[in-house]
mmJSON file of the N, C-alpha and C atoms, coordinates in Angstrom:
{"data_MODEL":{"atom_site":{
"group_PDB":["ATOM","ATOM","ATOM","ATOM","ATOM","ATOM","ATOM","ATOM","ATOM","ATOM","ATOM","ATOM","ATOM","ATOM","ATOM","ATOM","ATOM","ATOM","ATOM","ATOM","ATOM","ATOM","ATOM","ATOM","ATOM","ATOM","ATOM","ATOM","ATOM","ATOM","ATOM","ATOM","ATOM","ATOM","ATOM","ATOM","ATOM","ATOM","ATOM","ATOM","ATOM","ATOM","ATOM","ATOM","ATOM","ATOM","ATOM","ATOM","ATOM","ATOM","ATOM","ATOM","ATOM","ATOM","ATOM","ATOM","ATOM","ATOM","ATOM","ATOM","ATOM","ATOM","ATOM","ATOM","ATOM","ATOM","ATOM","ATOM","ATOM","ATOM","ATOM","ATOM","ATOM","ATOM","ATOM","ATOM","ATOM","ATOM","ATOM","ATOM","ATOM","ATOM","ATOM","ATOM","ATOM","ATOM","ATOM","ATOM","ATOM","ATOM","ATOM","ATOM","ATOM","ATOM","ATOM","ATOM","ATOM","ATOM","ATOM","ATOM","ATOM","ATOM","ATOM","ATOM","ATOM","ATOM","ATOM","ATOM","ATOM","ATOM","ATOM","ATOM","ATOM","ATOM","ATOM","ATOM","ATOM","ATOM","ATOM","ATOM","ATOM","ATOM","ATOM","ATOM","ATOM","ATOM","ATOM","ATOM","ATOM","ATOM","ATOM","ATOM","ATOM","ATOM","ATOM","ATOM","ATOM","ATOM","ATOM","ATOM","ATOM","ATOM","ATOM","ATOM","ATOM","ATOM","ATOM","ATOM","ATOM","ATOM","ATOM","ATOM","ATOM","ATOM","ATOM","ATOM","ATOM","ATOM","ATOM","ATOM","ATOM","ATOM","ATOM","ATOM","ATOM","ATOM","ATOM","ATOM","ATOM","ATOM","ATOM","ATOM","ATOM","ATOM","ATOM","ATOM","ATOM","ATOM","ATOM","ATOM"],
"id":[1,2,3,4,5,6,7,8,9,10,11,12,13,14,15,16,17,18,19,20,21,22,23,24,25,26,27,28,29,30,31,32,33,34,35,36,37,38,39,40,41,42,43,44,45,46,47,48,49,50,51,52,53,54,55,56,57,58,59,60,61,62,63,64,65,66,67,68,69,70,71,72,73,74,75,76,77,78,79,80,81,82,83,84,85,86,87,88,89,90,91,92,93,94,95,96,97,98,99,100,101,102,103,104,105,106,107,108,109,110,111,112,113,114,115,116,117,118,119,120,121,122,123,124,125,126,127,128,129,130,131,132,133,134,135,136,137,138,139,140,141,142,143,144,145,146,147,148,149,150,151,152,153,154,155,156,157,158,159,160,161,162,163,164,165,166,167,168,169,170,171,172,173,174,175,176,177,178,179,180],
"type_symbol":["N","C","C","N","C","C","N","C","C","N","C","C","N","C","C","N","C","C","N","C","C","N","C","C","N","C","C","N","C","C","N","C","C","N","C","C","N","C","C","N","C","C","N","C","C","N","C","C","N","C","C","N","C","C","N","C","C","N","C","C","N","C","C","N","C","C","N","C","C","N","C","C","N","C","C","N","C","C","N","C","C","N","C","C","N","C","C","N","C","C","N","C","C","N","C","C","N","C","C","N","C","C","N","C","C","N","C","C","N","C","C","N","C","C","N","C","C","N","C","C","N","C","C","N","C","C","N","C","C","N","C","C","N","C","C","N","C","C","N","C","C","N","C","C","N","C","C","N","C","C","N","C","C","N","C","C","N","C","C","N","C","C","N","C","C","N","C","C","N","C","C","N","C","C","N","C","C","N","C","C"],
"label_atom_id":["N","CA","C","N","CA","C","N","CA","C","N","CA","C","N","CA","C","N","CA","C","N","CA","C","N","CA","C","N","CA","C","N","CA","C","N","CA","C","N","CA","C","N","CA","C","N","CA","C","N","CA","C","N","CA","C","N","CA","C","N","CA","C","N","CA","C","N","CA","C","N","CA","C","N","CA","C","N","CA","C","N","CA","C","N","CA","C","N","CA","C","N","CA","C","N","CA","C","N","CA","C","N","CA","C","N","CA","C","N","CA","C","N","CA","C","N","CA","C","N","CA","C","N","CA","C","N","CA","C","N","CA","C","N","CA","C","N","CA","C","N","CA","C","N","CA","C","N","CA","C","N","CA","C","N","CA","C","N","CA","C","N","CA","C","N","CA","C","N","CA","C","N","CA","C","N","CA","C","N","CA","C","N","CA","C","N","CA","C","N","CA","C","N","CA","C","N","CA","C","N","CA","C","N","CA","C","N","CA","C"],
"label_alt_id":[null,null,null,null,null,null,null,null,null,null,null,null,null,null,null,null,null,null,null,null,null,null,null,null,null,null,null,null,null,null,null,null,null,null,null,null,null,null,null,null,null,null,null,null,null,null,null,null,null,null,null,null,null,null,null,null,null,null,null,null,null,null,null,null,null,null,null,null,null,null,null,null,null,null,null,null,null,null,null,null,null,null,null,null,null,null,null,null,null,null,null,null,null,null,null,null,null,null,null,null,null,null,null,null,null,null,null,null,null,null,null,null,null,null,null,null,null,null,null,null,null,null,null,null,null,null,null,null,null,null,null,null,null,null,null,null,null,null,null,null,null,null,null,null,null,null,null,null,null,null,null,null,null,null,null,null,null,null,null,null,null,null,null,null,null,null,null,null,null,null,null,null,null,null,null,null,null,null,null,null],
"label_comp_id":["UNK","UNK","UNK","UNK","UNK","UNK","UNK","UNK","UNK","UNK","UNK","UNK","UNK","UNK","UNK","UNK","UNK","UNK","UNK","UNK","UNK","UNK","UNK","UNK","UNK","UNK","UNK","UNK","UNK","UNK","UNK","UNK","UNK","UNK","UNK","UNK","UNK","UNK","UNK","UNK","UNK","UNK","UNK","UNK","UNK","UNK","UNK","UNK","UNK","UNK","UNK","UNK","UNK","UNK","UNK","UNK","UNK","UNK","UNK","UNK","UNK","UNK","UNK","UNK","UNK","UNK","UNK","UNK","UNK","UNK","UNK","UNK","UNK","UNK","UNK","UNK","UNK","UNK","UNK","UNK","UNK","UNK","UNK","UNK","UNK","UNK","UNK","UNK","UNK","UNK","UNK","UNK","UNK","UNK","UNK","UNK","UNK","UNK","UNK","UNK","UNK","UNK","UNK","UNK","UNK","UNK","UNK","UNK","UNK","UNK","UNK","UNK","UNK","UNK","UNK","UNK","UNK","UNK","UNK","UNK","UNK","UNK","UNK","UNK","UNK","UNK","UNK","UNK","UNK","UNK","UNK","UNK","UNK","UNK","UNK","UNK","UNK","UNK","UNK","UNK","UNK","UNK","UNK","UNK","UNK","UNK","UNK","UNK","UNK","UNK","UNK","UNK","UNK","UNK","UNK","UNK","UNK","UNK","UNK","UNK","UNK","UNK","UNK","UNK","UNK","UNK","UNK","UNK","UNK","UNK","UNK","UNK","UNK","UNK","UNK","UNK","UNK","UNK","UNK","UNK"],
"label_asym_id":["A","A","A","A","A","A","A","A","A","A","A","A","A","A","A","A","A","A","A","A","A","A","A","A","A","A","A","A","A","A","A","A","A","A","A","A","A","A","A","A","A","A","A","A","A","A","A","A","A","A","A","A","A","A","A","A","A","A","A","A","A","A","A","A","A","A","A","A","A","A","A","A","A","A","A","A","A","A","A","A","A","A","A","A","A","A","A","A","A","A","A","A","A","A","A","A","A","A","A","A","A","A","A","A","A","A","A","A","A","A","A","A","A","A","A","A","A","A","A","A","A","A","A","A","A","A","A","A","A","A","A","A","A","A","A","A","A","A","A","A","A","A","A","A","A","A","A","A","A","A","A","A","A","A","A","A","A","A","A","A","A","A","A","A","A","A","A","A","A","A","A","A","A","A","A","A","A","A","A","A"],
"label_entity_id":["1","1","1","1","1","1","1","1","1","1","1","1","1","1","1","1","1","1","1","1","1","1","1","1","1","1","1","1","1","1","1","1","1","1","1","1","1","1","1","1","1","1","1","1","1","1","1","1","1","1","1","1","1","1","1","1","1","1","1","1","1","1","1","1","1","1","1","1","1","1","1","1","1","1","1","1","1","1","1","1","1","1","1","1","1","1","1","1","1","1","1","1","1","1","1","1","1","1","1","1","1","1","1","1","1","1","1","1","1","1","1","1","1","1","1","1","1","1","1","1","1","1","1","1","1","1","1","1","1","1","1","1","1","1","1","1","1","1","1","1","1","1","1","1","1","1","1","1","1","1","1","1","1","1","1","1","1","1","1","1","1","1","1","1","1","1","1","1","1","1","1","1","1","1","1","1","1","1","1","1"],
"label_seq_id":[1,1,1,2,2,2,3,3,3,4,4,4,5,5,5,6,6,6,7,7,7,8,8,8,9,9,9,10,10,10,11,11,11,12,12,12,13,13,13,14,14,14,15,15,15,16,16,16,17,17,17,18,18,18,19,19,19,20,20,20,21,21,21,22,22,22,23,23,23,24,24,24,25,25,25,26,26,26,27,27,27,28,28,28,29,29,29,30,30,30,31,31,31,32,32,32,33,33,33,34,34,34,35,35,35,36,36,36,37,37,37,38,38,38,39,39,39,40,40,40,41,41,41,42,42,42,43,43,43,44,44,44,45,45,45,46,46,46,47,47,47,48,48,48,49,49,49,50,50,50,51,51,51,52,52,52,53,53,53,54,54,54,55,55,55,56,56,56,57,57,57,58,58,58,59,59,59,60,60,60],
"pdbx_PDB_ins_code":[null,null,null,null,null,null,null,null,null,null,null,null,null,null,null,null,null,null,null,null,null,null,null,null,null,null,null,null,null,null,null,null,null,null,null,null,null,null,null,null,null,null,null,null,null,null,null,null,null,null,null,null,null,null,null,null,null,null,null,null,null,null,null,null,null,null,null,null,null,null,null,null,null,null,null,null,null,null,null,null,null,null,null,null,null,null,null,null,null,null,null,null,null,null,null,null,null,null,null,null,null,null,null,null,null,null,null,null,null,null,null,null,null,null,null,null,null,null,null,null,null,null,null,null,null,null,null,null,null,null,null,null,null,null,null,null,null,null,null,null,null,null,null,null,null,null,null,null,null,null,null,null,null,null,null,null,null,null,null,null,null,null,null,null,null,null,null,null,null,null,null,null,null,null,null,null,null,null,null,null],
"Cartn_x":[-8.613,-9.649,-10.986,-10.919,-12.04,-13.039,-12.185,-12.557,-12.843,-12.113,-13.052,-14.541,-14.491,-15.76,-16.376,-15.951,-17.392,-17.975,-16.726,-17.335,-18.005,-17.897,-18.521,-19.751,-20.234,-21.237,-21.472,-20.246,-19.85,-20.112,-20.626,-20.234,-19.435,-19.45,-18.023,-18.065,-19.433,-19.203,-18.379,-17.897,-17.473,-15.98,-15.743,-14.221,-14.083,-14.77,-14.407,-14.101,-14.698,-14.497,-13.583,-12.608,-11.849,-10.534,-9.727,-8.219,-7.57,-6.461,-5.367,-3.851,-3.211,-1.675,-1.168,-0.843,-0.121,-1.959,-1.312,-2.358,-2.389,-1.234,-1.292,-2.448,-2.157,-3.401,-4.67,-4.943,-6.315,-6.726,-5.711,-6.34,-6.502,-5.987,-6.129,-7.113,-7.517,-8.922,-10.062,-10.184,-10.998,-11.235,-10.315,-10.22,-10.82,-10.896,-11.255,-13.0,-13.29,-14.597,-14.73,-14.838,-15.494,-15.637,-14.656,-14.752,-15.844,-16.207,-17.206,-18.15,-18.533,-19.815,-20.526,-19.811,-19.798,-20.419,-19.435,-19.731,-21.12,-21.242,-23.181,-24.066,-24.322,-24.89,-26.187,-27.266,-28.766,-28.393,-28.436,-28.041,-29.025,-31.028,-31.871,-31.764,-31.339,-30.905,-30.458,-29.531,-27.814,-28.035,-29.438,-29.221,-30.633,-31.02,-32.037,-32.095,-30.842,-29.848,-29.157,-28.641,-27.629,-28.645,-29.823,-30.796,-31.268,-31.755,-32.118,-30.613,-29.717,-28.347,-28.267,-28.445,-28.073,-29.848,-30.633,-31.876,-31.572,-30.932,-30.925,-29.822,-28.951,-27.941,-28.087,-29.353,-29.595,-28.981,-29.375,-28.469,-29.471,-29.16,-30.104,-30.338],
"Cartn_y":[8.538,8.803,8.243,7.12,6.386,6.96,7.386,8.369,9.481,10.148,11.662,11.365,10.528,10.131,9.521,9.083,8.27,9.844,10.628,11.623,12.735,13.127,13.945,12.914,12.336,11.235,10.834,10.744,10.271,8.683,8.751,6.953,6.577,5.064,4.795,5.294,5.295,6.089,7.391,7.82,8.949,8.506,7.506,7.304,6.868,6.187,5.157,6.468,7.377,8.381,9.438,9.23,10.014,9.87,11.034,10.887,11.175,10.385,10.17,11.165,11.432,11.596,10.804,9.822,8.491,7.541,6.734,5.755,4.303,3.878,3.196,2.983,4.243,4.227,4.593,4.828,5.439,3.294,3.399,1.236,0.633,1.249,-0.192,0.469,1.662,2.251,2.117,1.867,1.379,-0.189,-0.89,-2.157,-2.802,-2.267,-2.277,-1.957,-0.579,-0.389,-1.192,-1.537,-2.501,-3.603,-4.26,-5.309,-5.545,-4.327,-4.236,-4.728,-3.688,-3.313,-4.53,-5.235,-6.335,-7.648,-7.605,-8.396,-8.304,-6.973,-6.515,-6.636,-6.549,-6.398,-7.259,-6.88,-7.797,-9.023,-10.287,-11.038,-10.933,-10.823,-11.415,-10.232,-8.841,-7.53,-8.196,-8.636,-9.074,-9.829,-10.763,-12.121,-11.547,-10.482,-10.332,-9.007,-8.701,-7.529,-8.475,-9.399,-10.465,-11.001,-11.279,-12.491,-10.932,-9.645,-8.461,-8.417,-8.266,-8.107,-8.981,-9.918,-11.662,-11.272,-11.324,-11.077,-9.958,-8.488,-7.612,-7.623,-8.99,-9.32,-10.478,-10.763,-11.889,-13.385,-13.095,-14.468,-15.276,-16.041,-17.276,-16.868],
"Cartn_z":[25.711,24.736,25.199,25.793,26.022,26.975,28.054,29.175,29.127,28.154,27.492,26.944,26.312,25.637,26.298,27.596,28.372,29.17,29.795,30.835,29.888,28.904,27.573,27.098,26.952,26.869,25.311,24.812,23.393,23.147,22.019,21.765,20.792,20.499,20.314,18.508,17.805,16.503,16.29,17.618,17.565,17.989,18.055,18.538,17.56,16.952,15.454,14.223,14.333,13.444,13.904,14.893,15.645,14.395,13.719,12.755,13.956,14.008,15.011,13.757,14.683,13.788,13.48,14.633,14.766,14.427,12.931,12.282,13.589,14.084,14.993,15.783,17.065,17.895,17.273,16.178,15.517,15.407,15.116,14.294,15.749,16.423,17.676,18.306,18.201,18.956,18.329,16.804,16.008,16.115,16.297,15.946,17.74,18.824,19.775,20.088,19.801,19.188,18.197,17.481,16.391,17.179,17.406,18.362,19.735,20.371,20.946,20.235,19.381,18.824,18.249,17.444,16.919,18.006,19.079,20.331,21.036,20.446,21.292,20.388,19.361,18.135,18.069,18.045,17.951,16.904,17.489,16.206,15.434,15.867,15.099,13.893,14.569,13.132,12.518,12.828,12.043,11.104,11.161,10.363,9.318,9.944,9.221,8.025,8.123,7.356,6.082,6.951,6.097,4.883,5.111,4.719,3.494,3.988,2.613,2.1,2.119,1.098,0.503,0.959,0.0,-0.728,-0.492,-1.697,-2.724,-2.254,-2.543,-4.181,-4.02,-4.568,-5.696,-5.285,-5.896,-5.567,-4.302,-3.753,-3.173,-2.92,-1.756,-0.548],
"occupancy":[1.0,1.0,1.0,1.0,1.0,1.0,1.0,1.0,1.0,1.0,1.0,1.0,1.0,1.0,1.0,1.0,1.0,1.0,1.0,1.0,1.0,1.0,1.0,1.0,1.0,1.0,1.0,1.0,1.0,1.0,1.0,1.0,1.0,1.0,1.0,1.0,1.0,1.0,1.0,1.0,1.0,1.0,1.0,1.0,1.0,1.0,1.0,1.0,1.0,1.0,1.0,1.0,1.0,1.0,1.0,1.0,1.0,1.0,1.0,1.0,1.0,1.0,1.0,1.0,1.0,1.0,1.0,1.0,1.0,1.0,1.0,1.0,1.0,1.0,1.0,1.0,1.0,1.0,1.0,1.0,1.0,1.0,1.0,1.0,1.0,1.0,1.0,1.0,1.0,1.0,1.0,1.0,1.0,1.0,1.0,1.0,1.0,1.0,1.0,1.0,1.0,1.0,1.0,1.0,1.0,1.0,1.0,1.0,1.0,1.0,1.0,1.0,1.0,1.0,1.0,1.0,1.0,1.0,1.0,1.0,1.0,1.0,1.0,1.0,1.0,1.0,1.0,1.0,1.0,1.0,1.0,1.0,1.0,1.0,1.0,1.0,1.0,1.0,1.0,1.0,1.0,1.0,1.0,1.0,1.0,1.0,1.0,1.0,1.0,1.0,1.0,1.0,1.0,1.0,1.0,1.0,1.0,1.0,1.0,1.0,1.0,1.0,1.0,1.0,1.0,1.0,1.0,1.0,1.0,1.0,1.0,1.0,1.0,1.0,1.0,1.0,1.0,1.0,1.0,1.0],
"B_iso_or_equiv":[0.0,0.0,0.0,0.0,0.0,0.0,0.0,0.0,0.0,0.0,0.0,0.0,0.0,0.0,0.0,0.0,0.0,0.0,0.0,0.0,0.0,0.0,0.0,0.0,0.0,0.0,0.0,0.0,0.0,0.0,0.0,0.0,0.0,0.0,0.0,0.0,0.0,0.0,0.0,0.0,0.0,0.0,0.0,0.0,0.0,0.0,0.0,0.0,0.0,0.0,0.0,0.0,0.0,0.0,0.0,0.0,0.0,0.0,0.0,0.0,0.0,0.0,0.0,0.0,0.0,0.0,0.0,0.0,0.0,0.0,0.0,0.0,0.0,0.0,0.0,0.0,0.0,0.0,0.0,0.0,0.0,0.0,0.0,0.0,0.0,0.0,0.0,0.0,0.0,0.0,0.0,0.0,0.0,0.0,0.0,0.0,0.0,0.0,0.0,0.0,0.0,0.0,0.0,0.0,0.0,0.0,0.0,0.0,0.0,0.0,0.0,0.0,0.0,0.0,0.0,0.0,0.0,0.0,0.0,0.0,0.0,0.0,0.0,0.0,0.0,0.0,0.0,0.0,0.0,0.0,0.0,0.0,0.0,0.0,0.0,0.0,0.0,0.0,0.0,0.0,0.0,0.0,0.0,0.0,0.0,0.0,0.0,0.0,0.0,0.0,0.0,0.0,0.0,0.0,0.0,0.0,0.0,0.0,0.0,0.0,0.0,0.0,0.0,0.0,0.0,0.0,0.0,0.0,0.0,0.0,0.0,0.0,0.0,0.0,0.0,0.0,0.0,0.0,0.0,0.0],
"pdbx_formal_charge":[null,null,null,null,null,null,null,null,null,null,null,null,null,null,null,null,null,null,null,null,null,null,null,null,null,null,null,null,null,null,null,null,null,null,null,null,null,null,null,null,null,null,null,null,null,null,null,null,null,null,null,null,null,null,null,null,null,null,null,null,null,null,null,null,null,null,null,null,null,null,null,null,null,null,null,null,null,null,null,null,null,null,null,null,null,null,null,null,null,null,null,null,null,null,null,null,null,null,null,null,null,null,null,null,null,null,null,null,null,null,null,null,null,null,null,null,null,null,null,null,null,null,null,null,null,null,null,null,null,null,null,null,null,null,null,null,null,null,null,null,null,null,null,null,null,null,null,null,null,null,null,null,null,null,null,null,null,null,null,null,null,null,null,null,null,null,null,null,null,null,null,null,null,null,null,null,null,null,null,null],
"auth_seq_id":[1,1,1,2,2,2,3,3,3,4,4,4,5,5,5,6,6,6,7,7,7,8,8,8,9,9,9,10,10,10,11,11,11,12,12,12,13,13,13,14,14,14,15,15,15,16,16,16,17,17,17,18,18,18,19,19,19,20,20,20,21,21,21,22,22,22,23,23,23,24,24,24,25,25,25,26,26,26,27,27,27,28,28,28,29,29,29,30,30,30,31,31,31,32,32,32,33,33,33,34,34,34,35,35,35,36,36,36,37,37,37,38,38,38,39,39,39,40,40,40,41,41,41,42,42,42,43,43,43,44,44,44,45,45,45,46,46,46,47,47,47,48,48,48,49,49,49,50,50,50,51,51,51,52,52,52,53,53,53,54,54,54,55,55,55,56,56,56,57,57,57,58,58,58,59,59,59,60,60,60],
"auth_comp_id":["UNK","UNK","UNK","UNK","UNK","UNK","UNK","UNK","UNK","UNK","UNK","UNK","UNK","UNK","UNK","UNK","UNK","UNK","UNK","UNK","UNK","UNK","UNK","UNK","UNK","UNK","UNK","UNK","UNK","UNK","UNK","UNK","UNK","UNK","UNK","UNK","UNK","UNK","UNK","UNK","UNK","UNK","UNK","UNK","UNK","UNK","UNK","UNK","UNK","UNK","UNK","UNK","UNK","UNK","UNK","UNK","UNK","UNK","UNK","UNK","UNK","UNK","UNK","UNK","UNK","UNK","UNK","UNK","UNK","UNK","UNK","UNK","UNK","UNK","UNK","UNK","UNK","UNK","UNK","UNK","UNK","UNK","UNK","UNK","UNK","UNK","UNK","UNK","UNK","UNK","UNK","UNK","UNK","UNK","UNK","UNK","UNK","UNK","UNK","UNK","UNK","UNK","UNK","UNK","UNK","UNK","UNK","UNK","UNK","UNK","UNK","UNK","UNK","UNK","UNK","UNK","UNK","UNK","UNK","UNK","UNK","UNK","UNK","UNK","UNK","UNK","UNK","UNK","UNK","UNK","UNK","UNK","UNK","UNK","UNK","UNK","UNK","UNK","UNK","UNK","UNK","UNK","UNK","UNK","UNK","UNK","UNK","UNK","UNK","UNK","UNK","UNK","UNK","UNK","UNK","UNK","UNK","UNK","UNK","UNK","UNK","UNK","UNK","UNK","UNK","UNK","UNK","UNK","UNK","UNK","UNK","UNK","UNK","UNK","UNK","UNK","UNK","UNK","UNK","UNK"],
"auth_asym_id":["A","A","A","A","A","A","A","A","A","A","A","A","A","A","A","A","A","A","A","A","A","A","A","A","A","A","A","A","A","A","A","A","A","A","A","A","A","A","A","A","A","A","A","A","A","A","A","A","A","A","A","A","A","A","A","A","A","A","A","A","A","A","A","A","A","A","A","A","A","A","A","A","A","A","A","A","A","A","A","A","A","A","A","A","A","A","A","A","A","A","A","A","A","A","A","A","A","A","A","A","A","A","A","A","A","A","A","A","A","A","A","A","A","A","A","A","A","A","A","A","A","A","A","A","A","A","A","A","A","A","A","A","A","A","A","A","A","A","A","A","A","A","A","A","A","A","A","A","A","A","A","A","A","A","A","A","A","A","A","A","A","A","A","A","A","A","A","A","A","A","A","A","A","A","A","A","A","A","A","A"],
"auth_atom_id":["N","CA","C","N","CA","C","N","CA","C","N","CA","C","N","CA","C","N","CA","C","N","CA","C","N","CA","C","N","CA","C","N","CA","C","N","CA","C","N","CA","C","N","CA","C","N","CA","C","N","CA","C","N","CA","C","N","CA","C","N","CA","C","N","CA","C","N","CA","C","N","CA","C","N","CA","C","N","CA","C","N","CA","C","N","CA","C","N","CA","C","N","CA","C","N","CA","C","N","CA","C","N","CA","C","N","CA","C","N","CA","C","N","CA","C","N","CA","C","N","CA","C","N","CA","C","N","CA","C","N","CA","C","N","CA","C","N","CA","C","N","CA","C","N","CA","C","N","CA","C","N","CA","C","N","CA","C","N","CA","C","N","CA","C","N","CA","C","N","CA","C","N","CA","C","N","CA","C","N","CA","C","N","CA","C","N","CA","C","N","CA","C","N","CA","C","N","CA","C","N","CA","C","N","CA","C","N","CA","C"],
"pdbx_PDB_model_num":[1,1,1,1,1,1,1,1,1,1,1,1,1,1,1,1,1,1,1,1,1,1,1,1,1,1,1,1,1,1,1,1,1,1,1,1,1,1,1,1,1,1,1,1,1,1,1,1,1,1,1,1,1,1,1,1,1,1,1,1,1,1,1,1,1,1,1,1,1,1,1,1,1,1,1,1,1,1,1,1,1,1,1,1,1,1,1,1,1,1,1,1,1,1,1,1,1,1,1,1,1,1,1,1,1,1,1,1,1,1,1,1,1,1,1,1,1,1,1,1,1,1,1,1,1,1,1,1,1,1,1,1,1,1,1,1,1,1,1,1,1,1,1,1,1,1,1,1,1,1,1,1,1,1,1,1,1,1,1,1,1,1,1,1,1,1,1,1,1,1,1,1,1,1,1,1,1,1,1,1]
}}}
């Protein structure tokens, strides 16, 4: 899967949204992508996303 989608020039939103038959490999190919994505992720976005939801919520 990974390799279809690298030589087709897919990204991984598109593997993450891939329905499998077998739920198995759909979770461990999701749970892998996520795991990337997560791992790359701009922290200063991240904290600065976190910081409007917690206002947005009425939080601190």
């Amino acid at each position: 899967e990974y390799v279809s989608a690298m030589k087709h020039g897919l990204g991984l939103n598109k593997i993450l949204g891939t329905i499998h038959i077998y739920p198995t490999m759909a979770e461990a190919n999701k749970y892998v992508a996520g795991h990337w994505k997560r791992a790359h992720a701009p922290q200063r976005l991240l904290a600065w996303v976190e910081r409007f939801h917690r206002w947005r919520r009425g939080g601190k």
